[in-house]
C-alpha positions as CSV (number, residue, x, y, z in Angstrom):
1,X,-5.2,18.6,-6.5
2,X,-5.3,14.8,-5.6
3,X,-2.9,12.7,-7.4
4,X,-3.9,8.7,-7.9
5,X,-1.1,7.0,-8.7
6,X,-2.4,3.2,-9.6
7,X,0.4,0.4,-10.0
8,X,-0.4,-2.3,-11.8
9,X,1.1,-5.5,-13.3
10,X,-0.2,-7.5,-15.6
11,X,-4.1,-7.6,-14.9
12,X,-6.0,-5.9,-17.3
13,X,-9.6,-7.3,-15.9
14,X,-8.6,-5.7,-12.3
15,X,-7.0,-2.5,-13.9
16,X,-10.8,-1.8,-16.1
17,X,-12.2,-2.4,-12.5
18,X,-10.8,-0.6,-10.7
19,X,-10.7,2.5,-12.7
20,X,-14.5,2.2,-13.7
21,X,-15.1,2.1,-9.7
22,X,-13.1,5.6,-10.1
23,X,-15.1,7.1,-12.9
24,X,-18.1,6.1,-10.9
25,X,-16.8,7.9,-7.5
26,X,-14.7,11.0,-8.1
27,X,-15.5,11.6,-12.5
28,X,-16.4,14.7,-12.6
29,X,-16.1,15.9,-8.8
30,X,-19.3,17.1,-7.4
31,X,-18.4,19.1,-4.2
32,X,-15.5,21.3,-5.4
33,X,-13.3,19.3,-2.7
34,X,-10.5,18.4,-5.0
35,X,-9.6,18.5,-8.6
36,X,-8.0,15.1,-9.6
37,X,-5.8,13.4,-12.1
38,X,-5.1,9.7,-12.6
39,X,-2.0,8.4,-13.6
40,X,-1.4,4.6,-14.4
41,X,2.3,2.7,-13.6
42,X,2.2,0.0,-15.9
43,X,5.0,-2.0,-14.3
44,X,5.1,-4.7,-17.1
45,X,3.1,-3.6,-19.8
46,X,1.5,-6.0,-22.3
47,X,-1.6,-5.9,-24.9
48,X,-4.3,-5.9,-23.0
49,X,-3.6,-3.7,-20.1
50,X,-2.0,-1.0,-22.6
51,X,-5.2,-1.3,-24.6
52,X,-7.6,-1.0,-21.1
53,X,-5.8,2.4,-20.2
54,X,-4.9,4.5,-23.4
55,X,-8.4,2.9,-25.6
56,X,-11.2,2.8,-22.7
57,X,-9.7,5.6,-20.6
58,X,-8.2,8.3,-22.7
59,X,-8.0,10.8,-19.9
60,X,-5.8,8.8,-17.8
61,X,-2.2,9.3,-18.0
62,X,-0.9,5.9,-18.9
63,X,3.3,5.2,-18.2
64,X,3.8,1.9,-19.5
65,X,7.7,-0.1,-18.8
66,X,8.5,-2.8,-20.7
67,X,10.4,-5.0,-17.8
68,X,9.1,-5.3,-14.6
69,X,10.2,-2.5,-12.4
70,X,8.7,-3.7,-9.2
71,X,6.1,-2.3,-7.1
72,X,8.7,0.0,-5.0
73,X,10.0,1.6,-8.3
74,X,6.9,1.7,-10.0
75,X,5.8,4.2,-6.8
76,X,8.5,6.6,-7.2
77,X,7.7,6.8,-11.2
78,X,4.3,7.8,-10.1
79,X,5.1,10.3,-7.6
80,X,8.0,12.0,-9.2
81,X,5.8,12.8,-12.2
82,X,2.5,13.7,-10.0
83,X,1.3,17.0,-9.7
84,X,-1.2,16.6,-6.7
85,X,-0.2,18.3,-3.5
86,X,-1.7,15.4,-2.1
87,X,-1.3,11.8,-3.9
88,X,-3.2,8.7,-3.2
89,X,-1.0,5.5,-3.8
90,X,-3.2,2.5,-4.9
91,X,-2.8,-1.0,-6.0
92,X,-5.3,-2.0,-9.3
93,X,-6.6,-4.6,-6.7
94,X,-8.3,-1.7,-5.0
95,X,-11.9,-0.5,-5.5
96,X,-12.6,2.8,-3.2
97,X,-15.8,3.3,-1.6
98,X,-18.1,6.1,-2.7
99,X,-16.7,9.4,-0.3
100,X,-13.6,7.6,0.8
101,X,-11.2,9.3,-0.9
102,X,-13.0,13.0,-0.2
103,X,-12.7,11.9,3.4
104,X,-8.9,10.9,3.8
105,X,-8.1,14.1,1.5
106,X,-10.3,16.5,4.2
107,X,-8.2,14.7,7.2
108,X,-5.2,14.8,5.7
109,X,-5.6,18.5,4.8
110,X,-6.8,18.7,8.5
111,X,-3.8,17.2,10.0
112,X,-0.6,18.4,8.7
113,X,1.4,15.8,10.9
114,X,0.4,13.1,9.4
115,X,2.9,11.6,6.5
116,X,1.3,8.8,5.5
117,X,-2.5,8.1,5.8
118,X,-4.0,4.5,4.8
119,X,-8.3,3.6,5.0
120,X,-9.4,0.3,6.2
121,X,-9.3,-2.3,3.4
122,X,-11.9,-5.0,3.3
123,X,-12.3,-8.3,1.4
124,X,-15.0,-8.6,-1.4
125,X,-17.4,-10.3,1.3
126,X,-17.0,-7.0,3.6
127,X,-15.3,-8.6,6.4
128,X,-12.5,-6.3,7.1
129,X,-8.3,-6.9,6.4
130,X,-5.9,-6.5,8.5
131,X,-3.6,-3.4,7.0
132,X,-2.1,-1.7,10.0
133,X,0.9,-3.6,12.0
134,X,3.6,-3.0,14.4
135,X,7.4,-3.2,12.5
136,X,8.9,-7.0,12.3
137,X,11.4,-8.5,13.7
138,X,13.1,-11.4,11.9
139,X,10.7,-14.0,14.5
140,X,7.6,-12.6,13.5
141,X,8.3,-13.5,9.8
142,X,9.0,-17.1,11.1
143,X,6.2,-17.5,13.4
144,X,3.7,-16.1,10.5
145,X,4.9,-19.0,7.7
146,X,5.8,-21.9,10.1
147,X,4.2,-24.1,11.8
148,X,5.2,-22.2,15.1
149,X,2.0,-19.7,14.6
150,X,-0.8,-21.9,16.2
151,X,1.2,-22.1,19.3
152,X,-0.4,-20.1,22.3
153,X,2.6,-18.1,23.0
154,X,3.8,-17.5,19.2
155,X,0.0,-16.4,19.2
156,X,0.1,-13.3,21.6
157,X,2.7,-12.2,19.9
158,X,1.4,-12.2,16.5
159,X,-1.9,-10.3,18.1
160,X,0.3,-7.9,19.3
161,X,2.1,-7.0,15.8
162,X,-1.7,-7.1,14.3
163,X,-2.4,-4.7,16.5
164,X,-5.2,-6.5,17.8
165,X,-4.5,-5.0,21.2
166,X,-5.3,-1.7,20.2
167,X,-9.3,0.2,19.2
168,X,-9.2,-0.3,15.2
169,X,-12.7,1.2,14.6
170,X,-11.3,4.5,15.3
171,X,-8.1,6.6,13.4
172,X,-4.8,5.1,15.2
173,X,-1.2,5.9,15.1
174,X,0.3,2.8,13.6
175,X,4.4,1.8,12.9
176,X,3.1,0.9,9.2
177,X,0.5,0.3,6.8
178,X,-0.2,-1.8,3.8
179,X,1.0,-0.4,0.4
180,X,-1.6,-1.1,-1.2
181,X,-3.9,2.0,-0.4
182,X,-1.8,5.1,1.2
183,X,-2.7,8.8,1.1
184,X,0.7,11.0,1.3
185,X,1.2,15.0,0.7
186,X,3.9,16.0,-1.4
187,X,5.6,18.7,1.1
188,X,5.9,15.9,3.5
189,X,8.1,13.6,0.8
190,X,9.9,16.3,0.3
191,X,11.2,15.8,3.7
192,X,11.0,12.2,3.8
193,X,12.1,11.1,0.7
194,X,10.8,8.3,-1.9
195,X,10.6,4.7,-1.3
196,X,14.2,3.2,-0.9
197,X,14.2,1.3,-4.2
198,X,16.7,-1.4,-3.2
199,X,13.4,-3.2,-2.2
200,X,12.2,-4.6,-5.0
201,X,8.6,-6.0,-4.3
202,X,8.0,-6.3,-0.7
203,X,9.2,-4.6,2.4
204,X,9.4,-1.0,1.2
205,X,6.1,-0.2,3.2
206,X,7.6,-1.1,5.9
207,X,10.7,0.5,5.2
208,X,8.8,3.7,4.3
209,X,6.6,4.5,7.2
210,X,10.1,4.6,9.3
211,X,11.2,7.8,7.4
212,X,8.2,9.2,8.1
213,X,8.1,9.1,12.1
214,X,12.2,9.5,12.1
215,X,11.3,13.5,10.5
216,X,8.5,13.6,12.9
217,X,5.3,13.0,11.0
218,X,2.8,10.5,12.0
219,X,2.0,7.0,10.3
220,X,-2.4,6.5,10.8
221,X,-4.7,4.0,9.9
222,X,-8.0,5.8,9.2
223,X,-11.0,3.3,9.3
224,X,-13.6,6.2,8.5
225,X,-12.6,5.4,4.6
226,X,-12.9,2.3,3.3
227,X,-12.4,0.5,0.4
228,X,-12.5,-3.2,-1.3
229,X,-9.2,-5.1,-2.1
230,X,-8.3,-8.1,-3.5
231,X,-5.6,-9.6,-1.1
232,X,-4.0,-13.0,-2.9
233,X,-0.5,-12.7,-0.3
234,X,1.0,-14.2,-3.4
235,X,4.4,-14.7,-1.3
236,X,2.3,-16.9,1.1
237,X,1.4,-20.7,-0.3
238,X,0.3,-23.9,1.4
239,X,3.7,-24.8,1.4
240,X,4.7,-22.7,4.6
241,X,8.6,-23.1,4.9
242,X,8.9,-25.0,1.7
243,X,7.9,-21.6,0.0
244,X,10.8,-20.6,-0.1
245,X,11.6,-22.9,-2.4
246,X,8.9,-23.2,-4.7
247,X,7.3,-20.0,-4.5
248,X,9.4,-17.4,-6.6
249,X,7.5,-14.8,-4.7
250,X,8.3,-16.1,-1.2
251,X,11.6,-15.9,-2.2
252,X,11.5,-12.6,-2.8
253,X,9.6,-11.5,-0.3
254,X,13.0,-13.3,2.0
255,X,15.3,-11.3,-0.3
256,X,13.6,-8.2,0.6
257,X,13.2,-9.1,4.0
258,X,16.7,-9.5,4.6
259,X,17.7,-5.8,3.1
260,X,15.2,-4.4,5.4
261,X,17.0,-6.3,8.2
262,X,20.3,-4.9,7.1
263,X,19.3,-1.5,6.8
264,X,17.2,-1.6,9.8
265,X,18.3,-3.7,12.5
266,X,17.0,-6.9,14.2
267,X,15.5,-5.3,16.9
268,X,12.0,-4.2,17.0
269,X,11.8,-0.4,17.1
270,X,8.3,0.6,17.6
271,X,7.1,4.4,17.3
272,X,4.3,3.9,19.5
């Protein structure tokens, strides 16, 4: 069974979206490849995304929390009730292709060292996102919101932590992926572990992947599934430094950012 295990917060219009896109794709399953449930993480529930869930989708399994539980915690929730041997994390910004989730499931199943498995995400205009990177260092967060980035030097090394150095069209070991579509199997958590939940918003997909390749699975970026997401980066304004003092998710973005550090080290500590 494939568990998908939607967080979402506060966007009912996105939420009826994205599980209509669902319904179309996978409701009911055609090919016998997987049986499937869906299980909503309401992360700050209110009217009308409690309404979207439990009145236009009864067969979804709706957890709703009254305070904001963040994106890290409202993972865990997801997975720790999911009863998939295989569970498919997804933001509500994300609208899966037709056959992309059938295809990650088959490699997945295909590859048991793999931990954590993530499709190529595109923007609504099909130009493709960049979702796959090299781990930070504490530089490459100031070089990506100052100034400093449009140097020629700062640039390199900004190419290199995209991973623009490396064949994207094809499936790639990567240090981590973007948590907003991940594929992961549940015998390989049980090794790994959960998201570290002192990370309240950002950073814990970063954080994550590192479990993974210290226990010996891989972290991939597989462009042979794609899908559609709606990528505001929220914690990045117009502002540049100054967001970090007017932009309440910028801050927390630094907040987590410095945790990571702490637990992690400085030093860049790539796997591949």
């Amino acid at each position: 069974m494939l568990s998908i295990i939607i967080v979402n917060y506060k966007n009912a219009p996105l939420l009826r979206l994205c599980l209509k896109s669902l319904q179309r794709i996978i409701s009911p399953p055609t090919d016998g490849l997987f049986t499937h449930e869906i299980i909503v993480i309401d992360a700050s529930a209110d009217v009308d995304t409690t309404y979207v869930a439990i009145e236009e989708f009864p067969h979804v399994r709706y957890v709703p929390f009254k305070k904001n539980i963040g994106y890290t915690r409202g993972v865990n929730e997801g997975l720790k009730i999911a009863k998939g041997d295989f569970m498919f994390i997804m933001n509500a910004d994300i609208i899966p292709l037709e056959g992309s989730l059938e295809t990650m499931y088959a490699y997945m199943k295909d590859h048991p060292e793999i931990g954590l498995l993530g499709p190529q995400l595109l923007n609504f205009d099909g130009s493709t996102q960049q979702s796959c990177f090299r781990f930070y260092t504490p530089l490459t967060i100031i070089y990506r919101r100052t100034f400093l980035r449009k140097l020629p030097f700062v640039k390199n090394i900004l190419n290199r932590f995209l991973m623009k150095d490396k064949d994207l069209t094809q499936p790639l070991a990567v240090d981590w992926l973007m948590g907003s579509a991940l594929m992961v199997s549940k015998k390989t958590i049980e090794i790994a572990g959960y998201m570290d939940e002192q990370f309240f918003l950002y950073m814990s997909d970063v954080d994550w992947p590192r479990r993974f390749w210290e226990n010996g699975y891989q972290v991939v970026f597989f462009p042979k599934a794609m899908m559609y997401h709606y990528h505001r980066r929220e914690s990045h304004g117009a502002l540049d430094i100054l967001d970090a003092i007017f932009n309440h998710r910028t801050q927390q973005h630094i907040t987590d950012a410095f945790r990571y550090f702490r637990k992690n080290g400085l030093r860049e500590a790539s796997y591949i």
